[in-house]
Each structure stands twice: as structure tokens, then as C-alpha cells.
N, C-alpha and C positions, 0 to 999 in steps of 0.2 A: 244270951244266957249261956256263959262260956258252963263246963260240966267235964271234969276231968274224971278220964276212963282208968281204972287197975287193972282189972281184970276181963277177960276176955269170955265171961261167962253173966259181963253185966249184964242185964234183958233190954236196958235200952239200943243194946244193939243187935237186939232181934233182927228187923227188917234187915239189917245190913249183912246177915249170913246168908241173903239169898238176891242179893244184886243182880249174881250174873244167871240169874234162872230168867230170861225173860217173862216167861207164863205168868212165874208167881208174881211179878211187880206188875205187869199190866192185868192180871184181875185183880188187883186189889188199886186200880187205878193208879198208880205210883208212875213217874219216870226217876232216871237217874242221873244227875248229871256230873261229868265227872272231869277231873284237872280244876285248876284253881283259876283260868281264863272265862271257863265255860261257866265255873258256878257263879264269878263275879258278875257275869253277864246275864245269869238267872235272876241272883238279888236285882240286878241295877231294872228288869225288865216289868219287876215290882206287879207283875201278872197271878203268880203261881203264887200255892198255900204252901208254903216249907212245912214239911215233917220234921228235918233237922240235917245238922250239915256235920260231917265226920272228918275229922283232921288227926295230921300226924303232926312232929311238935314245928318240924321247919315249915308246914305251910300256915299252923296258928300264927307263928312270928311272922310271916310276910304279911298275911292276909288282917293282923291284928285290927286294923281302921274300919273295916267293912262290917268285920264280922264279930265286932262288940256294938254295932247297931243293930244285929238280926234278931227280931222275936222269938226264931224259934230257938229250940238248943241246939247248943254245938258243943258235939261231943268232943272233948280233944286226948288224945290217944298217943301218949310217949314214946312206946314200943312198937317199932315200926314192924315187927317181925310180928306184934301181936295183930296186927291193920290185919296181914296178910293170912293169917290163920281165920282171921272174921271173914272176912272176905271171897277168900280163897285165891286170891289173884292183887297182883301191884297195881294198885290205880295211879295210873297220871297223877303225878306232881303229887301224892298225896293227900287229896280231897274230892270228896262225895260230898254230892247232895243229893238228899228225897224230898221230895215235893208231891203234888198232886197232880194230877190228870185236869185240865178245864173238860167242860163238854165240849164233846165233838162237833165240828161244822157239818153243816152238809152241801153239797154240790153247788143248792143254788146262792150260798151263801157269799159265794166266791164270786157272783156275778157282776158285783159293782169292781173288780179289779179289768185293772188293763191288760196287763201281760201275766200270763200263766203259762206253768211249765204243768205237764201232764205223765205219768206215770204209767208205763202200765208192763205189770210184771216185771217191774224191777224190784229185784227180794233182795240182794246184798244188802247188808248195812253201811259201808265204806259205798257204796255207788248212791246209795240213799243220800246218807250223810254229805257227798260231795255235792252231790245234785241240787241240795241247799243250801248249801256253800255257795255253787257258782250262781244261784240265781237272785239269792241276797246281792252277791255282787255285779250280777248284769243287771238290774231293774224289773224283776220278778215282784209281783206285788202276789202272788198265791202260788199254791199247788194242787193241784189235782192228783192221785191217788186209783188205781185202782184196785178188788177184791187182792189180787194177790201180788201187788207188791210189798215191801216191806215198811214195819213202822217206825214212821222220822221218829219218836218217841223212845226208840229202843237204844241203850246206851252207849254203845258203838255209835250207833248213826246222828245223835247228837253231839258226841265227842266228834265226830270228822267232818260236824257242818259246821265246829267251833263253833257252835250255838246258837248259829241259824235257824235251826229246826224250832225254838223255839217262841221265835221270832216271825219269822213268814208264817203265816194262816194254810190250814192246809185241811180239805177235806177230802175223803174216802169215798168212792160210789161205787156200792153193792152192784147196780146195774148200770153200766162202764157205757154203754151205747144209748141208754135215756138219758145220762146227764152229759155227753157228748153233743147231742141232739138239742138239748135243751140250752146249754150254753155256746151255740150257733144259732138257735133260735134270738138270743139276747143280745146279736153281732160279735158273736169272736169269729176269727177266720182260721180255722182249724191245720195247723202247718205239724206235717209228717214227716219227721227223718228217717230219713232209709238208705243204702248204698247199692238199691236199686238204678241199673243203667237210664231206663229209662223216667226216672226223675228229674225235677229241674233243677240244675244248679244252684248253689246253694247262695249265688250272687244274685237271685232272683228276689230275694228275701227285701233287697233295698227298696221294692215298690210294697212293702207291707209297713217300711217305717212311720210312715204317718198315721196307720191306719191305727183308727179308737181302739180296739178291742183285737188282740192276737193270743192262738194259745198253739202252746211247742208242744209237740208229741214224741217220747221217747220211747224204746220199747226195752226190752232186755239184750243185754250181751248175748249173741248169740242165734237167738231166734227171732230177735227183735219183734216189731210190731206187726200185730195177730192181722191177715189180709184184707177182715174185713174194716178193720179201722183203716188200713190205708186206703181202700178204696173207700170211704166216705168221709177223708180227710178233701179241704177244699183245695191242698196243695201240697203236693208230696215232694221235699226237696233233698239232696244229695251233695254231701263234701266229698269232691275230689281229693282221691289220698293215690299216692304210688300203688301200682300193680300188686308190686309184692306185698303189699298188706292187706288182708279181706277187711278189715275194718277198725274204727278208732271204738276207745275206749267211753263206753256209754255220757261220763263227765264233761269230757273234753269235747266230745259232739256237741251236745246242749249247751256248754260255752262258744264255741262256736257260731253256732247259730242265733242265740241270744246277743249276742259282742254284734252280727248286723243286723238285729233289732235295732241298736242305741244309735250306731254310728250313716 
């Protein structure tokens, strides 16, 4: 339902004055998806209820095939300077999308997956975002989440998992050490990255490839993972990096470690 925009005071583009507010989009159950890779990768996922999709005039002309099959409307918007007044900011390639929120998983939901990447306090959205990124691309079948990392959902961190986030299953646990607990109880074997010395090399990981059930635990840049998850992780392992560096970059760890999952 193409729907050409004049003015910048249309009210169909209410929602879209408040994109970059996160609060307001996630109570009102909204995510955002934005660039015209990620939104084509929303349609094709045929999951989520579109709201409607906002274009400027050179992304309706590329995206023309996809996006005169969408139910919802698509706003399309000739003045690009006017996008950016709506907006407040240049989106990627010039396209948005709102859609809705699914209901949330929960912890045990996740338990028929094999490989899980685990979360805990990791709040950037780029480390978010990448962190679903690299696990779509190692053979992550889920994510784990804890109270205060950040939400894949958030438009940033969907934009930098190029649309993984909303593709890999992902749920949140309010209480980080019951559902830890509980999916070990279910056979995962609970593996801790840390650049702790005495951890076990991170070549150690080749005798977990077979195993049914494994879940990677990251923690934040910085402080990383809180002492008592390490000490009730079944295996705490360590990437040797040169001296002069204290440590790698929370993404590229979890690739890591995941790359000798596969191989």
C-alpha cells in the first residue's frame, strides 16, 4: 500500500518522530528496523506484524518488487531533508521499518537449542548487535540474556546484527543464576570466557565439539563476567592474546570461541 508523504506534519508519521527514543518504541512494543538489507530481511522473515515501512524516493526505486507486495503502508517520502526533520537523524540507506514486538521467550524456552551464546551485562548495542551477528554466523541456535544487558531489539543493535537479532530466538532471565542452573540441569555444559591466567586454553574447547548441548558465556568489556558465574561455569576457558593487550574485544572473543565449537 505505497502512500506518498508532502508534508512533514502528516500524523502517519507520528511513530516515526520518536524512533530514536528507545523507551518510547519498546513500550509501545515497537522495534525498528532500519537500512533497506535489514528491512528486506524483516519482510522476507514473514514473523513480525508491520506497522509500516518509511522510504525516501531512491530506496522506493530499488526496493520497488518487495515493497508493492507489503500489506502494510509505505510511507514514501521525496524530501530527503524532510525524512530527517521526522526523524531527527539519517537512517541507513534511507529506510525504516515498525513492526511489532512478538512475545518474549523465556529461559526455558531456549532449552531444545544446541549451542547458546549467553549474555550477561553486556549493554552496548554495537557489541549486542555484533554478538548476533557472529553467532548466526557460527551455529548459534539461541541467546541467552541477562537483567542488564542490552535489548537485541533496540535499533542500533538490530542494525549491526544486519538482522540477526531478529532471527535467532533470544530470551531475557530476570534471575541470571536459576536459569543458568536450570539449563545445566537440561545438559548444557556451561563454558566461561575469561583472560583469566588460570583458565584453560581456549584449544581445550575441541573436546566440547561433540558434545549435545553447549552454552558460551560472555560478560562485558571490562569487568567482564560477575565471579560467581565463573565459578559455577562447568569450564572457564581463556584466548591467549600478546602481553601488551589486557584483552579482546567482547565480539571477536565469542567468535572465537564459537569458530572451535564448529571446527
Amino acid at each position: 500500500m505505497i502512500q506518498r508523504i508532502e508534508s512533514a506534519d502528516d500524523p502517519r508519521l507520528d511513530p516515526y518522530r520518536h524512533v530514536a527514543d528507545p523507551r518510547w518504541i519498546r513500550d509501545r512494543q515497537l522495534l525498528v528496523a532500519e537500512g533497506r538489507l535489514v528491512v528486506e530481511r524483516l519482510l522476507a522473515l514473514g514473523r513480525f506484524d508491520l506497522h509500516s515501512i518509511l522510504v525516501n524516493r531512491a530506496a522506493h526505486a530499488a526496493m520497488t518488487p518487495i515493497l508493492s507486495t507489503v500489506p502494510a503502508p509505505v510511507l514514501v517520502c521525496e524530501d530527503a531533508t524532510l525524512l530527517t526533520a521526522i526523524t531527527g537523524y539519517e537512517f541507513h540507506r534511507g529506510c525504516l521499518a515498525l513492526a511489532a514486538r512478538p512475545p518474549a521467550l523465556q529461559p526455558a524456552d531456549l532449552a531444545g537449542c544446541r549451542r547458546l551464546l549467553a549474555l550477561e551485562g553486556v549493554a552496548n548495542p554495537d557489541n549486542v548487535g555484533g554478538l548476533f551477528r557472529t553467532a548466526a554466523a557460527l551455529g548459534v541456535d539461541g541467546v541467552l540474556l541477562n537483567a542488564a544487558s542490552g535489548d537485541p531489539w533496540y535499533r542500533k543493535a538490530i542494525r549491526t546484527s544486519m538482522g540477526a537479532a531478529l532471527r535467532i530466538p533470544f530470551a531475557r532471565a530476570e534471575d541470571w543464576r536459576a536459569a543458568l542452573a536450570d539449563l545445566r540441569s537440561r545438559g548444557f555444559r556451561v563454558v566461561a570466557l575469561t583472560p583469566s591466567e588460570d583458565a584453560v586454553d581456549i584449544s581445550g574447547l575441541a573436546a566440547l565439539r561433540d558434545h549435545d548441548r553447549v552454552l558460551v558465556m560472555v560478560g562485558a568489556e571490562g569487568p567482564g563476567l560477575d565471579p560467581v558465574s565463573l565459578a559455577d561455569a562447568d569450564t572457564r576457558v581463556r584466548i591467549p592474546i600478546d602481553a601488551a593487550v589486557d584483552s579482546l574485544n567482547v565480539v571477536v572473543a565469542a567468535g572465537i570461541a564459537l569458530d572451535r565449537l564448529r571446527h
